[in-house]
C-alpha positions as CSV (number, residue, x, y, z in Angstrom):
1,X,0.4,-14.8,13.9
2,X,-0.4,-16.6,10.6
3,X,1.3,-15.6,7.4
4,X,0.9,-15.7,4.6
5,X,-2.2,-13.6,5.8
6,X,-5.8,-15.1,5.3
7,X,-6.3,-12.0,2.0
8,X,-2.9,-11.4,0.3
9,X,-2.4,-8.5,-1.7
10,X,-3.9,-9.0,-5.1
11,X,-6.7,-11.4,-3.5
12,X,-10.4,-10.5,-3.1
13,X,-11.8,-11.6,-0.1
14,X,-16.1,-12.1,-0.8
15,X,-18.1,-10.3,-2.9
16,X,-19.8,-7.5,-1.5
17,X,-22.1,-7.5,-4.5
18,X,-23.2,-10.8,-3.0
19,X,-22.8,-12.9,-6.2
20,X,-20.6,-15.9,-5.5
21,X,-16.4,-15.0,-4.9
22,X,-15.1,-15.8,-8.5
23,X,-10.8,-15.5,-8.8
24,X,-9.1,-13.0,-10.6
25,X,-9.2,-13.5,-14.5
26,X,-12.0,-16.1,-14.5
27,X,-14.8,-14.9,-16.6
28,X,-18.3,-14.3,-15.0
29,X,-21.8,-14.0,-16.3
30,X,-23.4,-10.8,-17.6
31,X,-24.9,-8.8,-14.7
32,X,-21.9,-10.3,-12.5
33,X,-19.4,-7.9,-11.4
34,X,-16.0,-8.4,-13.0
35,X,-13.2,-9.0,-11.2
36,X,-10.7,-5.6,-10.9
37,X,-8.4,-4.7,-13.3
38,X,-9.4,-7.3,-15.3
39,X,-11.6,-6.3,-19.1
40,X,-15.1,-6.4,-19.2
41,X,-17.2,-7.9,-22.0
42,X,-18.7,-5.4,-24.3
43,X,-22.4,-4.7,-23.2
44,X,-22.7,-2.6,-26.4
45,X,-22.6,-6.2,-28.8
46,X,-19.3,-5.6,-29.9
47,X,-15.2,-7.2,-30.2
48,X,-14.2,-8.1,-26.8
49,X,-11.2,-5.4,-25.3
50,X,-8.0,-6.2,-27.5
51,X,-9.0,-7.2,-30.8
52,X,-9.2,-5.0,-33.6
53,X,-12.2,-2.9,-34.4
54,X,-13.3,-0.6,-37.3
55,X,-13.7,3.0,-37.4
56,X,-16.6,4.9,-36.0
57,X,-19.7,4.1,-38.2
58,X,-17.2,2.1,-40.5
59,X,-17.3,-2.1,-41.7
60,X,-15.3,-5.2,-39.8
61,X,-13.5,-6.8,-42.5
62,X,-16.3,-9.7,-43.8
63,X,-19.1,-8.3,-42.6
64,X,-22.2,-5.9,-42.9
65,X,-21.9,-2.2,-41.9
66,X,-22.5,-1.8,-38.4
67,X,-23.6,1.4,-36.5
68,X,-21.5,3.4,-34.2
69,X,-19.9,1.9,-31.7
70,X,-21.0,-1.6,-32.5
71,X,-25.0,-1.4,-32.0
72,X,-27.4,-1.6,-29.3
73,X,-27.5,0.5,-26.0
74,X,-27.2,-1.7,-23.3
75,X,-29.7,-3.9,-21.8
76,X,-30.8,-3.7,-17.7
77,X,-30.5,-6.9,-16.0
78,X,-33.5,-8.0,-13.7
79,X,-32.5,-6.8,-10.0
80,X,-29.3,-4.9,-11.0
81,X,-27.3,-1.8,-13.3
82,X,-27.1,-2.6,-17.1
83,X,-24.5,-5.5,-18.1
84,X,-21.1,-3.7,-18.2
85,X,-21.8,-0.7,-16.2
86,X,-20.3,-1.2,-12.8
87,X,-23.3,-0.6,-9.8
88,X,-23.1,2.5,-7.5
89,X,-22.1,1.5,-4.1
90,X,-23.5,2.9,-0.7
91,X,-23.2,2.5,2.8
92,X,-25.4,-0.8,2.3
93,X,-23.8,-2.2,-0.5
94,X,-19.9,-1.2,0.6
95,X,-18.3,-4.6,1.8
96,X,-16.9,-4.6,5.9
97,X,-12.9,-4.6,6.5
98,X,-12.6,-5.2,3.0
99,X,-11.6,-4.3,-0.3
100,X,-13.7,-2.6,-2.5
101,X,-10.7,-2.6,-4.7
102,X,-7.3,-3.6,-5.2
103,X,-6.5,0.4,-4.5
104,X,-9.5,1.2,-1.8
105,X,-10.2,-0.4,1.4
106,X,-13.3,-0.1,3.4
107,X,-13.1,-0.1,7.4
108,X,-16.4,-0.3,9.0
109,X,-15.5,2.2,11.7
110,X,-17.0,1.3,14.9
111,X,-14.6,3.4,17.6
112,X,-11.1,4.7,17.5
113,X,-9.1,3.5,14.4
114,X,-5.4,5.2,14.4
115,X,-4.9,6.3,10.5
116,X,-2.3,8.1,7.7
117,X,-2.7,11.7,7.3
118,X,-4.2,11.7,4.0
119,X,-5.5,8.2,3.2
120,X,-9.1,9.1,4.0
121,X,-10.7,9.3,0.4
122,X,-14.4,9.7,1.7
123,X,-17.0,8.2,4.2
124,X,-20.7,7.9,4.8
125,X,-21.6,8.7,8.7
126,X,-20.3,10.7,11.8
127,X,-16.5,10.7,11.7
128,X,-14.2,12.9,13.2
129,X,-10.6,12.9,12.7
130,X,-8.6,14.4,15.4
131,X,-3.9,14.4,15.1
132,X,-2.9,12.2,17.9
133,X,-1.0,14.7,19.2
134,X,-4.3,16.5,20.5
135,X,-6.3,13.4,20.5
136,X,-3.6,11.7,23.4
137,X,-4.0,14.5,25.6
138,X,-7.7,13.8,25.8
139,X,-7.3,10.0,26.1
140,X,-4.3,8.3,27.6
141,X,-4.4,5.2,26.0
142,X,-3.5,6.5,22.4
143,X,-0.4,7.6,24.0
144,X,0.2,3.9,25.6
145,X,-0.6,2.7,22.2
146,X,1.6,4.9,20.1
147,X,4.8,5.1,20.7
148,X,6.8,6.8,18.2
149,X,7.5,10.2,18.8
150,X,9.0,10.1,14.7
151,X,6.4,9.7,13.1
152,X,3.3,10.9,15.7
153,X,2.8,14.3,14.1
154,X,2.0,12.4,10.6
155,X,-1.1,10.4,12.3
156,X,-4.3,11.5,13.2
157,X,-7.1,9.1,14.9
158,X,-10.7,8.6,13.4
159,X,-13.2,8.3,15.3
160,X,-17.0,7.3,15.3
161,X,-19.3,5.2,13.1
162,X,-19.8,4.4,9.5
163,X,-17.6,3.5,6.2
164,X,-14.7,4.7,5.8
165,X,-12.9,4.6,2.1
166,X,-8.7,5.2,2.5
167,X,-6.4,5.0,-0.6
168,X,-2.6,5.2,-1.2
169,X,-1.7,7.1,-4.5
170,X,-3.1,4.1,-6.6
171,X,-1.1,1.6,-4.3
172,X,-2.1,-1.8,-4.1
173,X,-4.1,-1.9,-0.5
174,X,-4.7,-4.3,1.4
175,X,-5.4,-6.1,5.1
176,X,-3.3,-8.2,8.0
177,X,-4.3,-9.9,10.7
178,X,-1.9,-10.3,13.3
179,X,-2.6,-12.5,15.8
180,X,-0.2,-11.9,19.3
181,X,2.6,-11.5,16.9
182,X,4.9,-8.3,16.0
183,X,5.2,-7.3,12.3
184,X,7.9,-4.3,11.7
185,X,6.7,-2.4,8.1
186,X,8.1,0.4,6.3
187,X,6.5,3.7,8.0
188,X,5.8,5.2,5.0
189,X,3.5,2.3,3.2
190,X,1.3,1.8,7.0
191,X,-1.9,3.5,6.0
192,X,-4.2,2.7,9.3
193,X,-4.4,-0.2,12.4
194,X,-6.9,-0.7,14.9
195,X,-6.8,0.6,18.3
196,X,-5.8,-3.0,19.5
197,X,-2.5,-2.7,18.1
198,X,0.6,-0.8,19.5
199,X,2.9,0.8,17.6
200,X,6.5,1.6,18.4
201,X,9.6,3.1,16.9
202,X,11.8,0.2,15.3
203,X,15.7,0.4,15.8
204,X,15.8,0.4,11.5
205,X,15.2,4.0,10.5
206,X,12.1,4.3,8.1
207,X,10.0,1.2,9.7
208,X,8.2,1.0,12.5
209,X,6.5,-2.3,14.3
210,X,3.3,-3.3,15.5
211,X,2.7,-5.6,18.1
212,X,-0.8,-7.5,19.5
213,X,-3.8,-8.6,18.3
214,X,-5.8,-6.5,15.7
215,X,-6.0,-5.3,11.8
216,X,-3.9,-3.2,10.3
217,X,-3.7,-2.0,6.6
218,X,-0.8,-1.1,4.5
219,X,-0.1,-0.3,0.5
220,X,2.6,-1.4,-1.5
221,X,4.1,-0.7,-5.2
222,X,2.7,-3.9,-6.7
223,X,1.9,-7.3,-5.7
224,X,3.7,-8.5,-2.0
225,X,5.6,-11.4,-2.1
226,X,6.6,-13.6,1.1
227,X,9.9,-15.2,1.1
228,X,11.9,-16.9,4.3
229,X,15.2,-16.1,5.4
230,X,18.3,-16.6,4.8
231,X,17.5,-13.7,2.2
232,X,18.9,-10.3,1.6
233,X,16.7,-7.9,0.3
234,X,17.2,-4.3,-1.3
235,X,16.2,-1.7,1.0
236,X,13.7,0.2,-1.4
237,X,11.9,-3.1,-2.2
238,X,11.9,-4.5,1.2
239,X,8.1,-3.7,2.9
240,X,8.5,-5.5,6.1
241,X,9.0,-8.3,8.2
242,X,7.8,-10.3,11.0
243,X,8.6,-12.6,13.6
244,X,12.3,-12.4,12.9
245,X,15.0,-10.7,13.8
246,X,16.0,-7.2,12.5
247,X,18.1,-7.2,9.7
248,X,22.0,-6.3,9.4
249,X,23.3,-4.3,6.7
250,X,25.5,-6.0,4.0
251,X,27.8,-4.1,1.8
252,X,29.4,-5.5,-1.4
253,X,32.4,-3.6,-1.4
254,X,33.4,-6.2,-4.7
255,X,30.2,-4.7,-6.7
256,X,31.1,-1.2,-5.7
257,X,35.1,-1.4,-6.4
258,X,34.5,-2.9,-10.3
259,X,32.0,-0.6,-10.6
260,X,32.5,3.5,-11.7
261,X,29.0,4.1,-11.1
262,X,28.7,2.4,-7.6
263,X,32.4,4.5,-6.6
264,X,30.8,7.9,-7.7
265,X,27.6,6.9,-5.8
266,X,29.3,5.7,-2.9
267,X,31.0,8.9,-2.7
268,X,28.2,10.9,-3.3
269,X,26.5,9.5,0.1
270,X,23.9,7.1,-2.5
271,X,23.5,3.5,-2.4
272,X,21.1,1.3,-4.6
273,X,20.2,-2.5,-3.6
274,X,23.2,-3.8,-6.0
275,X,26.0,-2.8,-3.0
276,X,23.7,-2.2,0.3
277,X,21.4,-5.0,1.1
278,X,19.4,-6.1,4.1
279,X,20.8,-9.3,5.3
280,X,18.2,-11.1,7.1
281,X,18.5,-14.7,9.0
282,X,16.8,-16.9,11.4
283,X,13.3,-17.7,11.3
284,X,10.1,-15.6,10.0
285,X,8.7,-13.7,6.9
286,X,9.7,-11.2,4.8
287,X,7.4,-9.2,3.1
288,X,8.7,-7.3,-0.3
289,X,6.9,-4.8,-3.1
290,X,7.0,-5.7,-6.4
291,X,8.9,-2.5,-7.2
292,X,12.1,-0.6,-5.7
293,X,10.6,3.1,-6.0
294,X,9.9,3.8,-2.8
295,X,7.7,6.5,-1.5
296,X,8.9,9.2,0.3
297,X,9.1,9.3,4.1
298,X,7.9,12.8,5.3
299,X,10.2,11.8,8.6
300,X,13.7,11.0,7.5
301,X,14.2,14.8,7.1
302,X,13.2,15.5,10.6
303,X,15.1,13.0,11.6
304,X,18.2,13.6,9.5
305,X,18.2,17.1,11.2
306,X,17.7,16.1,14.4
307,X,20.8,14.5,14.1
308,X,23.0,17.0,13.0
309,X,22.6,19.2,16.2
310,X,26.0,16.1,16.9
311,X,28.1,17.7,13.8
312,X,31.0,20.4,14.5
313,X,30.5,23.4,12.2
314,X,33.3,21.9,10.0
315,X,31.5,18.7,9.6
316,X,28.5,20.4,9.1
317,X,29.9,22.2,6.6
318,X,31.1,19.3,4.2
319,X,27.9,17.4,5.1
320,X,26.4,20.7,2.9
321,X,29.1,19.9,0.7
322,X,27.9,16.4,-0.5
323,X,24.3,17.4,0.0
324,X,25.3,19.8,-3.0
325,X,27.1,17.3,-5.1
326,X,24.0,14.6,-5.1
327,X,21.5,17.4,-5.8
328,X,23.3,18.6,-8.6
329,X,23.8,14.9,-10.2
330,X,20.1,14.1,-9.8
């Protein structure tokens, strides 16, 4: 397995516009596409995005009047949509495995890909999306391949051919390759992997880990960054890791005990990065978000609950206790 990966988050990978790959923030010619996220130049003759400009139908300072919105309509460029208007894509023009943007990936389905309920956005072709669940008891290997009886009901498998568009909330989205390795990811921020991969309940609750050969595809809150151990991470930043052993928990009971916050926290069954960590050593990568709001895990309830079938009715009860206490101070 190679990481950093061959098309980090953030990167672009070619352009499916089939112009020549230009980086982020470099400028391009009229009738290019723009990089994402980054500002256009103004087809309608106009200030570039950011400087200051008149009122509707009103005068720049130092110059003539000028019309509404700055003059001309825009002009069509030979063999393509008018500079500035961004082209219409279609199952010819939408790029293979890749990004269309930093926000929407594009698998060219070909078989069985094994995908997040819900990140389908839209497609072109025959595709049929079936819950693994069903799907397993039709074919057995998506039951030697998925191994997480956690998470299986939130999974469904897509099947057939064409292009399929997936999204995460606005997430950044993007692509691995593993090659032979294992990668264990936060279950909630895996959006899809190909049928090559197998995917098994990790020992940390929340994550989950992939192991093989094959692509898989997850979001995160902003930019990834890849750092070595040792390193301790906070748990709502932390995305994944790979080839390395799990993490232990570390607890800075010194943070918590000169801290009122922390105490009240503490007691209240909350912890935030600044007194539980993830304490990670040996040798691998560790993959963080750019951001500690983490999305929510549709799982951890069920398997919160599962759990409490161990509590006597009096523990039960002051679990409801302190369940009431955190709601009430959120």
């Amino acid at each position: 397995m190679t990481y950093p990966p061959g098309n980090p988050y953030g990167q672009p990978q070619g352009n499916p516009y089939g112009g020549q790959p230009q980086p982020y923030g470099q400028p391009q010619p009229y009738g290019q596409p723009q990089p994402y996220g980054q500002p256009q130049g103004n087809p309608y003759g106009g200030q570039p995005h950011g400087q200051p400009q008149p009122p509707y139908g009103g005068q720049p300072h130092g110059g003539p009047p000028q019309p509404p919105y700055g003059g001309q309509p825009p002009q069509p460029v030979p063999g393509g949509a008018p500079s500035g208007v961004p082209s219409t894509l279609d199952p010819h023009t939408l790029p293979d495995d890749d990004n269309v943007n930093p926000y929407v990936f594009c698998i060219a389905l070909n078989g069985e890909w094994f995908m997040s309920k819900g990140a389908m956005l839209a497609y072109y072709g025959t595709i049929q999306f079936d819950a693994v669940t069903e799907y397993s008891s039709v074919q057995a290997w998506v039951a030697s391949r998925f191994s997480s009886p956690v998470y299986i009901q939130d999974w469904v498998v897509a099947q057939g051919h064409g292009k399929l568009l997936i999204g995460d909330r606005g997430f950044d989205l993007n692509s691995y390759d593993l090659d032979d390795g294992n990668l264990t990811i936060k279950a909630s921020n895996l959006c899809a992997f190909s049928r090559q991969l197998e995917l098994k309940q990790s020992i940390v609750p929340g994550f989950v880990t992939l192991i093989g050969t094959g692509k898989f595809i997850a979001s995160s809150n902003g930019p990834v960054i890849f750092v070595e151990p040792p390193f301790r991470a906070d748990p709502d930043a932390l995305l994944g890791w790979a080839d390395c052993p799990a993490p232990s928990v570390h607890h800075d009971a010194q943070w918590m005990t000169q801290n009122v916050r922390g105490m009240i926290s503490g007691a209240l069954g909350r912890a935030s990065g600044e007194e539980r960590q993830y304490d990670f050593t040996g040798q691998g990568t560790i993959l963080l978000q750019s951001s500690e709001v983490a999305r929510e895990d549709p799982a951890v309830l069920r398997l919160v609950e599962s759990q409490t079938q161990l509590l006597t009715n009096s523990q039960a009860g002051a679990l409801g206790q302190r369940l009431i206490a955190r709601a009430q101070q959120q």
